[in-house]
C-alpha atoms as one frame of an Amber mdcrd trajectory, in Angstrom:
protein
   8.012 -40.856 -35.399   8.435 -37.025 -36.721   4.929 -36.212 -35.520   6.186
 -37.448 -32.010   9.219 -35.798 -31.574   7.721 -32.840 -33.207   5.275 -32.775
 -30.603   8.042 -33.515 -28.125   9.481 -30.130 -29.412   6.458 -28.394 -29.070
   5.859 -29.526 -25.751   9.180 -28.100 -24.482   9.264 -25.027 -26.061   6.097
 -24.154 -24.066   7.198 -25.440 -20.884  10.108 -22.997 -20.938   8.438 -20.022
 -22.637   4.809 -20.408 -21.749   3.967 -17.437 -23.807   4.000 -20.306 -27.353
   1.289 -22.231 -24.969  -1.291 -18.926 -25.357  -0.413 -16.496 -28.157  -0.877
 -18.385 -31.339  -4.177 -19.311 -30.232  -5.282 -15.698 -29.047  -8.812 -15.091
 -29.363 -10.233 -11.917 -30.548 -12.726 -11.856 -28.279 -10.152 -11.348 -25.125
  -8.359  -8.237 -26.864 -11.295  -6.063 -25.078 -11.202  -7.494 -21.675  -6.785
  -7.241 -21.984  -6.802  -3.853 -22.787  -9.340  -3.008 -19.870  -7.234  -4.904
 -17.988  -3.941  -2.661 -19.125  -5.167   0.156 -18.737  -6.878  -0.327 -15.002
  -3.745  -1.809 -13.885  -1.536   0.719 -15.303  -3.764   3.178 -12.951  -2.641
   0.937 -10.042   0.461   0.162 -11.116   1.755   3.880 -11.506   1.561   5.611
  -8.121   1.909   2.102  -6.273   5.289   1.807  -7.797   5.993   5.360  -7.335
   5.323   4.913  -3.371   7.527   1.570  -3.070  10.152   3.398  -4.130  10.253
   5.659  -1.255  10.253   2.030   0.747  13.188   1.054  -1.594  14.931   4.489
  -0.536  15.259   5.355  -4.236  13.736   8.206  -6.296   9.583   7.132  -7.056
  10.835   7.442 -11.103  12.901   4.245 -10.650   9.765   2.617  -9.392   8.325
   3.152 -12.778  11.648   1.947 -14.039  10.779  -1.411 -12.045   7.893  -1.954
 -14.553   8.169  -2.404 -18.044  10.929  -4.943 -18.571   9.698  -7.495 -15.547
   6.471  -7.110 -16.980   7.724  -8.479 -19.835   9.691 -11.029 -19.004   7.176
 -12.649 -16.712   4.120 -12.390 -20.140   7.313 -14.475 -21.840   8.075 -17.142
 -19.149   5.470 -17.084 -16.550   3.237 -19.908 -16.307   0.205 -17.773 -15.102
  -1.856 -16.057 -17.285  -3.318 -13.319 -15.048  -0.449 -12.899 -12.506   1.611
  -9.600 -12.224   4.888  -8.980 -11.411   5.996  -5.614 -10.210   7.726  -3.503
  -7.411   6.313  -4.910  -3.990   6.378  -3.013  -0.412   7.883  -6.102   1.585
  10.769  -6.956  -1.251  11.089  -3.514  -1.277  11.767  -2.673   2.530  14.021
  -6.076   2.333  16.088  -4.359  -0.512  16.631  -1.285   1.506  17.416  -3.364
   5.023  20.349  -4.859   2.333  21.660  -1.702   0.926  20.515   0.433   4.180
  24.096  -0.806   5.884  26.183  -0.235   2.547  25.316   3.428   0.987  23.544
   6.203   2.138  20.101   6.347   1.267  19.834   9.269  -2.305  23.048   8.688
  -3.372  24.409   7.385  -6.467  25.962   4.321  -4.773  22.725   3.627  -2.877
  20.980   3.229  -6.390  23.542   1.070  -8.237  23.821  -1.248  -5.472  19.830
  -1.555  -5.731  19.814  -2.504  -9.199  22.973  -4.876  -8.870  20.594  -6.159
  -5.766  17.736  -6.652  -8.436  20.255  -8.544 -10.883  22.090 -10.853  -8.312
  18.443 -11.723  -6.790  17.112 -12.316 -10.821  20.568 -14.479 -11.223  19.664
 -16.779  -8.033  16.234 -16.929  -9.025  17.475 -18.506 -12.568  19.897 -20.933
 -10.967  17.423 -22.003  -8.512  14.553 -22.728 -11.430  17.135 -24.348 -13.256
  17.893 -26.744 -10.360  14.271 -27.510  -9.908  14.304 -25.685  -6.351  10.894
 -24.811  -6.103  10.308 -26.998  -3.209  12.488 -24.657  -1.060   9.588 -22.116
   0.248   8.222 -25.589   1.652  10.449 -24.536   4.769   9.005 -21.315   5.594
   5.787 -22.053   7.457   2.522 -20.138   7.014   2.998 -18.418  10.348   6.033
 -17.356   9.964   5.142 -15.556   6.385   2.353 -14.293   8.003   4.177 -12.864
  11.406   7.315 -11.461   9.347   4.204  -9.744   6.935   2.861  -8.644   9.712
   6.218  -7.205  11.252   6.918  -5.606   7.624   3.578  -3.585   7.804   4.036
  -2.152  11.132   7.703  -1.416   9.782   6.500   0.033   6.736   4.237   2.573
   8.341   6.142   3.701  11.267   8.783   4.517   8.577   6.143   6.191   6.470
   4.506   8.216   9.025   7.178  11.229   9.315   6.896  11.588   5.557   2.943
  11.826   6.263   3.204  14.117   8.608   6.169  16.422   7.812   8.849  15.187
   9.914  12.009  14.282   9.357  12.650  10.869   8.920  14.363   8.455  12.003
  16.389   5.901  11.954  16.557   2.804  14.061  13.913  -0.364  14.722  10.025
   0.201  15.100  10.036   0.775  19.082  12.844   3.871  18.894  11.328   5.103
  15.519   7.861   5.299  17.563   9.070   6.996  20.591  11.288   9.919  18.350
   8.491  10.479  16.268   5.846  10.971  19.325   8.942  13.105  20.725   9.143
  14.936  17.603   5.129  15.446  17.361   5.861  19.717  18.172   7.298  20.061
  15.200   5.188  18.526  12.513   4.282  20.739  10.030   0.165  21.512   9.381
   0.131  21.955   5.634   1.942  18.677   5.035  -0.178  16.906   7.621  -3.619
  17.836   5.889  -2.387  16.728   2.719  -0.812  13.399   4.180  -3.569  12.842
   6.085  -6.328  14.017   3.482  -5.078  12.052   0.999  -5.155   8.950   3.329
  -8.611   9.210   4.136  -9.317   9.996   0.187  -8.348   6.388  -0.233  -9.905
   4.646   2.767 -12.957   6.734   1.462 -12.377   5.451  -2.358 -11.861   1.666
  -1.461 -15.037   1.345   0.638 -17.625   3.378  -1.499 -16.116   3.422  -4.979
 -14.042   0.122  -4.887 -14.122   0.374  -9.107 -12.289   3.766  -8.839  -8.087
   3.474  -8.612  -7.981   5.176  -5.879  -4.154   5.947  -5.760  -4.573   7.368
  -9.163  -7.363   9.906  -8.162  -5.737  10.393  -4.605  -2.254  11.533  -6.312
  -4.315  13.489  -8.908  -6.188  15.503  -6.480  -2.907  15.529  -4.452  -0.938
  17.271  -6.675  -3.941  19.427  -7.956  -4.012  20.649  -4.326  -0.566  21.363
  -4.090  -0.229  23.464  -7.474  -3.636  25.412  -6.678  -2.774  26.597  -3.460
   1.175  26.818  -3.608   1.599  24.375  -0.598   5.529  23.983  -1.790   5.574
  27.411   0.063   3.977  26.064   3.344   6.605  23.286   3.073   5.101  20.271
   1.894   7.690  18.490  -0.182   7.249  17.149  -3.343   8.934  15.131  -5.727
  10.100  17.283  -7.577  11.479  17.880 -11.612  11.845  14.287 -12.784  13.631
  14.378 -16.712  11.127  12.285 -18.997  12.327  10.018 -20.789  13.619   6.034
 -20.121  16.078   5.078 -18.443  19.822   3.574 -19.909  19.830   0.002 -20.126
  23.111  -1.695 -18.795  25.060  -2.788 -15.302  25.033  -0.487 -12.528  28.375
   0.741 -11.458  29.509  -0.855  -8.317  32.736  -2.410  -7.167  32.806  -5.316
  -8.799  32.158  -9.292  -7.768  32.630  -8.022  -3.970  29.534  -5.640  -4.114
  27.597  -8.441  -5.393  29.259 -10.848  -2.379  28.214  -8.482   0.384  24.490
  -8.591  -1.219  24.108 -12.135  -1.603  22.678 -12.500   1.994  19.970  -9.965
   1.350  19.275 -10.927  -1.928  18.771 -15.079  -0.562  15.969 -14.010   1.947
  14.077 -11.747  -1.090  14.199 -14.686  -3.193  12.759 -17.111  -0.490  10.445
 -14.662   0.673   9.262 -13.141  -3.122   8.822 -16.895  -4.335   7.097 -17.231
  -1.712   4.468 -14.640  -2.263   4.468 -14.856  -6.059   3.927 -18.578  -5.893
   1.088 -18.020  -3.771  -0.522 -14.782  -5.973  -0.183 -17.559  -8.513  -1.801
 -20.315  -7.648  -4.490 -17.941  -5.974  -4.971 -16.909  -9.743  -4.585 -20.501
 -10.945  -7.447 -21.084  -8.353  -9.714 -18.902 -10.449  -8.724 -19.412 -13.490
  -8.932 -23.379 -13.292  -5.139 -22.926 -14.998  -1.862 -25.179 -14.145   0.899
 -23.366 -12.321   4.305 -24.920 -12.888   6.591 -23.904  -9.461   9.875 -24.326
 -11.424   8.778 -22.408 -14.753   7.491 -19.402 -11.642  11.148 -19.234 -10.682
  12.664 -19.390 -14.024  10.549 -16.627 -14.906  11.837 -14.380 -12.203  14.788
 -14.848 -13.167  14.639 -12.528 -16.442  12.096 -10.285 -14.513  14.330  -8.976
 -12.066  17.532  -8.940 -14.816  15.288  -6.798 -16.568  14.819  -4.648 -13.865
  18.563  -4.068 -12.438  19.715  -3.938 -16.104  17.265  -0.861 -16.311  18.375
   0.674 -12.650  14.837  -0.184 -10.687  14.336  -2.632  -8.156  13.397  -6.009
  -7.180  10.174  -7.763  -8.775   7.805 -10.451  -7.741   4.281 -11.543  -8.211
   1.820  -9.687  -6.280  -1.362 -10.557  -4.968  -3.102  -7.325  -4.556  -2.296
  -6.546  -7.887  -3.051  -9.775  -9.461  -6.742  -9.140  -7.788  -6.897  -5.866
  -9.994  -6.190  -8.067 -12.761  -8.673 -10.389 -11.656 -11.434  -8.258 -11.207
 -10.531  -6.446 -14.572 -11.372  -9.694 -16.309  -7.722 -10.151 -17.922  -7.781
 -13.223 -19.789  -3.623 -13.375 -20.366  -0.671 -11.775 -19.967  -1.150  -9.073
 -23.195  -3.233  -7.291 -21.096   0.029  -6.532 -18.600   2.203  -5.984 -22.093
  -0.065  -3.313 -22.738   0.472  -1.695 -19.042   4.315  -2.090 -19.864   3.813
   0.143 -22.816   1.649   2.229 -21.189   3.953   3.385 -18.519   7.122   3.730
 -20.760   4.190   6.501 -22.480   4.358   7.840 -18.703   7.868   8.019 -18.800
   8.491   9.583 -21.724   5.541  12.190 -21.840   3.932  12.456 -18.602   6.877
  12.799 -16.092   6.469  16.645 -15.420   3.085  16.049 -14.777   4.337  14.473
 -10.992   6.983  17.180 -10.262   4.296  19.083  -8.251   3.388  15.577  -6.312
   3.281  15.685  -2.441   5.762  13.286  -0.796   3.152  12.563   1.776   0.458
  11.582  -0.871   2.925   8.870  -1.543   3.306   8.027   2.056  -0.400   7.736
   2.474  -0.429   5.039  -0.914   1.461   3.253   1.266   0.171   2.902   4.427
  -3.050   2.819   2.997  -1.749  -0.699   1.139   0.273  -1.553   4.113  -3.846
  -1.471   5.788  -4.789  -3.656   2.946  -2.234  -6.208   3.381  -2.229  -6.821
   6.979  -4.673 -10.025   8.687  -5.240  -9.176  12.179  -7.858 -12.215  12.305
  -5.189 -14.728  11.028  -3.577 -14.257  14.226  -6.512 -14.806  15.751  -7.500
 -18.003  14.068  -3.862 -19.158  14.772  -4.330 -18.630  18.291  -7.454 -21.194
  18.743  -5.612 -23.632  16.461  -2.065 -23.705  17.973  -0.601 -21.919  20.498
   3.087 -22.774  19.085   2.606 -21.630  15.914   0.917 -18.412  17.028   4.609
 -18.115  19.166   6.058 -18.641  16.156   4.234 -16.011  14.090   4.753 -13.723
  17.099   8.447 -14.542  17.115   8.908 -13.836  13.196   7.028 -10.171  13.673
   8.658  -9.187  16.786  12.010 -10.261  15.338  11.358  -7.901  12.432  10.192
  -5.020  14.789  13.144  -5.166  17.368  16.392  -6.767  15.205  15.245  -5.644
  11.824  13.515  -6.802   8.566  16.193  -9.565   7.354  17.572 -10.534  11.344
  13.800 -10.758  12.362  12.664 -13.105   9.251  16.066 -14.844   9.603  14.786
 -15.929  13.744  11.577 -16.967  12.146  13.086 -19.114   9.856  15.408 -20.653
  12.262  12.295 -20.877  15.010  10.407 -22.427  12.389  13.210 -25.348  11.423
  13.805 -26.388  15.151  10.758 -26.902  15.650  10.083 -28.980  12.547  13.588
 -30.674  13.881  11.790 -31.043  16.955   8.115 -32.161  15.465  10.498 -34.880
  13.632  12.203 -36.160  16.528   9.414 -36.168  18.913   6.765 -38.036  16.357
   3.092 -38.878  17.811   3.741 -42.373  19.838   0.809 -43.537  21.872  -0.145
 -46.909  23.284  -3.534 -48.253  21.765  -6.770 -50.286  23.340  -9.634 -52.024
  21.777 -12.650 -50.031  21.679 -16.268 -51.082  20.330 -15.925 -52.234  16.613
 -13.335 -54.166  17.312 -10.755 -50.788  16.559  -7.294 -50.385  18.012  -7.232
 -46.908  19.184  -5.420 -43.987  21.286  -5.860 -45.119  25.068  -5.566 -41.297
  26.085  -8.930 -40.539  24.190 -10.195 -43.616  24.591  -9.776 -44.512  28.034
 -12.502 -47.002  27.825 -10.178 -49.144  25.041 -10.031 -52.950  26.499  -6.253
 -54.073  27.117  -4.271 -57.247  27.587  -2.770 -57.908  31.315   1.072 -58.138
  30.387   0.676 -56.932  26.371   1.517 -53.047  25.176   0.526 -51.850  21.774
   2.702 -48.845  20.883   2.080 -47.021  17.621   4.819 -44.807  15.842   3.506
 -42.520  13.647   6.757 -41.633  11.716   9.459 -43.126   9.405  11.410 -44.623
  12.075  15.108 -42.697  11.362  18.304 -41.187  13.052  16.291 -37.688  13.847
  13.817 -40.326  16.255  15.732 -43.545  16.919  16.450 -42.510  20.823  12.485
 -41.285  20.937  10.721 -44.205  20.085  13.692 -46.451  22.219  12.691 -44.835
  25.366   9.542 -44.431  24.974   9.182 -48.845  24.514  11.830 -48.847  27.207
   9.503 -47.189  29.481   6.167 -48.869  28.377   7.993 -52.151  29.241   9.315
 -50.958  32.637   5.529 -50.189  33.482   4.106 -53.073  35.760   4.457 -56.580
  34.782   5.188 -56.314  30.498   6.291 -59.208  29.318   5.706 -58.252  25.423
   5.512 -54.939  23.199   3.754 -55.058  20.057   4.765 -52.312  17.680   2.017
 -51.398  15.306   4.322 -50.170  12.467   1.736 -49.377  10.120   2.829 -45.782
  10.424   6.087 -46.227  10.148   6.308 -45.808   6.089  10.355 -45.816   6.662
  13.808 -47.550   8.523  17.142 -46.143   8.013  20.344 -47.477   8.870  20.915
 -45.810  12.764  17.471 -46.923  13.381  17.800 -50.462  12.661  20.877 -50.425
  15.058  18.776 -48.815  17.602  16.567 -51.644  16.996  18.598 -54.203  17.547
  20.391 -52.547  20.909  16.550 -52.468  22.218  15.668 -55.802  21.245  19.269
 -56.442  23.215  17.974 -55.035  26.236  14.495 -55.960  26.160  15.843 -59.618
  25.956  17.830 -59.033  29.130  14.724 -57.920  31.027  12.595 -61.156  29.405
  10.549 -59.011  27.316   9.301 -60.031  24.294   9.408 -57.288  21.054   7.004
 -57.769  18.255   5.627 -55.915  15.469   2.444 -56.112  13.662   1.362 -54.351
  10.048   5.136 -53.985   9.239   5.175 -52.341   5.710   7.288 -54.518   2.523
  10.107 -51.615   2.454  10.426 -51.948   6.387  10.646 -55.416   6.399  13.375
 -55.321   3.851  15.843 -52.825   5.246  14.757 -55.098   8.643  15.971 -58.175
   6.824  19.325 -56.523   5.363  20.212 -55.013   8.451  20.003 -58.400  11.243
  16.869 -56.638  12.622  14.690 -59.602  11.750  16.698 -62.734  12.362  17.016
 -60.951  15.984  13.456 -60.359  16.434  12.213 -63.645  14.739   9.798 -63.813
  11.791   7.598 -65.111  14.168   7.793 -61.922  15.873   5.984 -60.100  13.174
   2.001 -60.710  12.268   0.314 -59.166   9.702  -2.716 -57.415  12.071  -2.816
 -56.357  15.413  -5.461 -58.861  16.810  -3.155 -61.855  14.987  -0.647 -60.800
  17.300  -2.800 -60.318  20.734  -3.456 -63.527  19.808  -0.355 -65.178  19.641
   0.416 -63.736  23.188  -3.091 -65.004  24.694  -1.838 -68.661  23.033   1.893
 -68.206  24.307   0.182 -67.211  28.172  -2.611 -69.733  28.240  -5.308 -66.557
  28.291  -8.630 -67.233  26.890 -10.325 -64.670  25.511
């Protein structure tokens, strides 16, 4: 009895802190292939946090601040072994659309809201794993992830390119942004433009023939080598500047109280959807791999402390990330040590190597992120959606061109609603056909199988749906037409797809047996399932229809008609 609800114990302690699952049976034989692991992902990590910043409209050291402690808290509660969790360029541009409205982007307001941003979406994501919501990203279709990604690229780089080039920055969606910039294109300045657009093809050129190399790291190295060598500050290319080493205060960020976090909560519900969504799916892409169990709830409990951990040390919002999970990957990790040891790597940045990125170009960060934006973006899904459906290509389309005209959380918030009428619309409008007898002796759709055999005066209709309030009135019509077609005298419902009968339904039911009745048509049904039946019983459905209304196969009741009409067959 001990040993059992010791193990009991056991069991839960490592559901909610997976970390007890992993550590006390570390092998020494994985400490080699962790710290490789740290350390290439801390080469990664850097300078991609640095540039997400910029998307985040906050200073690239409060990128690095984003690290550490979500790092952390994720090697604690994650159930993954090899995913990371970090600063990410579409959370990122979401958490500037949700402060962009409220503060000016540099100022001190602009970056406390951004951390209270990071704690109020860390604070939903615990409530949510605690309620066992991780169903909820079930609701945002493929297509429209895919469309609103694809809307956040071309976002991300139009609002990256005047950095690139030496512009100053525009505001406004994609289409104005692209039209001021190409209006602007006189007065881009040359020394910022080589380096922006050197350092972009540095990494293009990295990633195809030295895919082993981190090629941010060496681009920003050579960057700010360039910069220092031949004074370019005095040509005009920007930089970022003194940054004071050392790590940052931990506590709440100073903002007005319960309203600031009010006016954030809409913003900070669309990064939780939306970061779940992608850190779920870096997950079990890992899981996939690893041949490891992924526990949905236990991802969103663990994102919880994550993201506390980053407001609580002023950065931004975390979530899993799939291109840096594939570092990880391909670095061999074998668990989550490997990402403690990048934690403690870059608080080492932080406190010693900070002056090192004063002389770094703006625009070499602008090109890390295009150059990821590049990376991230699937021209051939769209192409692959097209052959397959033509609605959910609109739908994909929809999500990105909401994003690019009304904004990133307007344009993912159409997608979203796109996305449920239709499923509203899939529900009430379920697949209904009428069925013939083809060779074999199988009952199939007469509108691919035209050559299916029939019965003068007998319809077979098949519902392939729960029969319920959302399609009561669908499936009514569509057996009130069928029996208005020529001279029906019986429908026979095979309800072997319908797997479900609420209460409006069964009224529905009995109103068309009503009226079917009045126009001396019979209505049968054939395969009925044991839950059906019952709810049929309860609800009158059955003593109106007659038990001898309902066979067990489809050919048992053709023939009871051919019996009740004299037909032979």
């Amino acid at each position: 009895m001990r040993e059992r609800s010791s193990e009991r114990r056991t069991s839960a302690l490592q559901r909610y802190l997976p970390i007890m699952a992993w550590l006390p049976h570390y092998r020494r034989s994985w400490l080699r292939p962790d710290l490789f692991a740290g350390l290439t992902l801390w080469a990664v990590l850097v300078p991609e946090a640095m540039a997400y910043a910029g998307i985040a409209g906050v200073d690239p050291v409060i990128g690095l601040y984003t690290v550490p402690l979500p790092l952390l808290a994720y090697a604690i509660f994650g159930s993954s072994r090899i995913m990371v969790v970090g600063p990410d360029s579409a959370t990122a541009l979401l958490s500037a659309a949700t402060i962009g409205s409220l503060a000016a982007s540099g100022t001190a307001d602009y970056v406390a809201l951004t951390a209270a941003l990071a704690i109020l979406v860390g604070i939903l994501f615990l409530v949510f794993g605690l309620l066992r919501l991780g169903w909820v990203t079930d609701f945002i279709s493929h297509p429209v992830m895919q469309g609103f990604i694809a809307g956040v690229v071309l976002v991300t780089i139009i609002g990256q390119v005047p950095t690139l080039i030496g512009l100053t920055a525009t505001r406004g969606d994609f289409f104005q942004q692209f039209w001021n910039i190409l209006g602007a294109l006189n007065e881009v300045n040359a020394a910022t433009l080589i380096v922006g657009v050197g350092s972009l093809f540095l990494l293009f050129w990295i990633r195809k023939h030295a895919p082993r190399v981190p090629a941010a790291l060496v681009t920003i190295a050579v960057a700010i080598m360039a910069v220092t060598l031949f004074d370019l500050q005095s040509h005009g290319v920007a930089t970022v500047g003194t940054v004071a080493a050392g790590l940052p205060s931990l506590g709440l960020p100073s903002v007005d109280g319960f309203s600031a976090y009010r006016t954030l909560l809409s913003g900070a519900l669309a990064i939780v959807l939306l970061g779940y969504a992608e850190t779920l799916g870096s997950a079990k892409a890992a899981a996939a791999k690893t041949g490891e169990t992924i526990d949905p709830n236990q991802e969103l409990l663990a994102l919880g402390p994550a993201n506390l951990g980053a407001g609580l040390s002023g950065g931004f919002v975390a979530v899993g990330s799939f291109s840096k999970t594939s570092v990880a990957l391909a670095a061999k990790a074998k668990t989550q040590l490997g990402f403690v040891i990048t934690a403690g790597l870059v608080v080492l940045t932080l406190l010693y190597l900070m002056p090192v990125f004063a002389h770094l170009p703006d625009a070499a960060l602008a090109a890390v992120v295009i150059e990821a934006m590049f990376t991230l973006a699937d021209p051939a899904y769209f192409r692959r959606l097209w052959r397959i459906s033509h609605s959910e290509f609109l739908l994909a389309f929809v999500s990105m061109f909401g994003v690019l005209l009304l904004g990133v959380l307007p344009g993912i918030g159409a997608g979203i609603t796109l996305d449920l009428l239709l499923l509203i619309r899939s529900a009430s409008r379920p697949r209904a056909v009428t069925l013939g007898k083809t060779a074999g002796h199988v009952f199939q759709d007469l509108s691919l199988h035209p050559e299916g055999k029939t019965v003068p005066g007998l319809v077979v209709f098949r519902f392939e749906a729960p029969l319920i309030f959302t399609n009561a009135a669908y499936f009514v019509d569509e057996v009130e037409r069928l029996a208005s077609e020529g001279d029906v005298d019986t429908v026979l419902v095979d309800a072997e797809g319908i797997n479900g009968l609420d209460s409006t339904a069964a009224e529905r039911l009995l109103e068309l047996h009503d009226e079917l009745k009045r126009r001396q048509v019979s209505l049968c049904f054939a395969r009925v399932r044991d839950p059906v039946k019952d709810v049929m019983r309860s609800s009158g459905v059955l003593d109106a229809i007659g038990e001898d209304h309902i066979y067990g196969s489809i050919t048992a009741g053709i023939k009871a008609f051919k019996r009740t009409h004299g037909q032979l067959d």
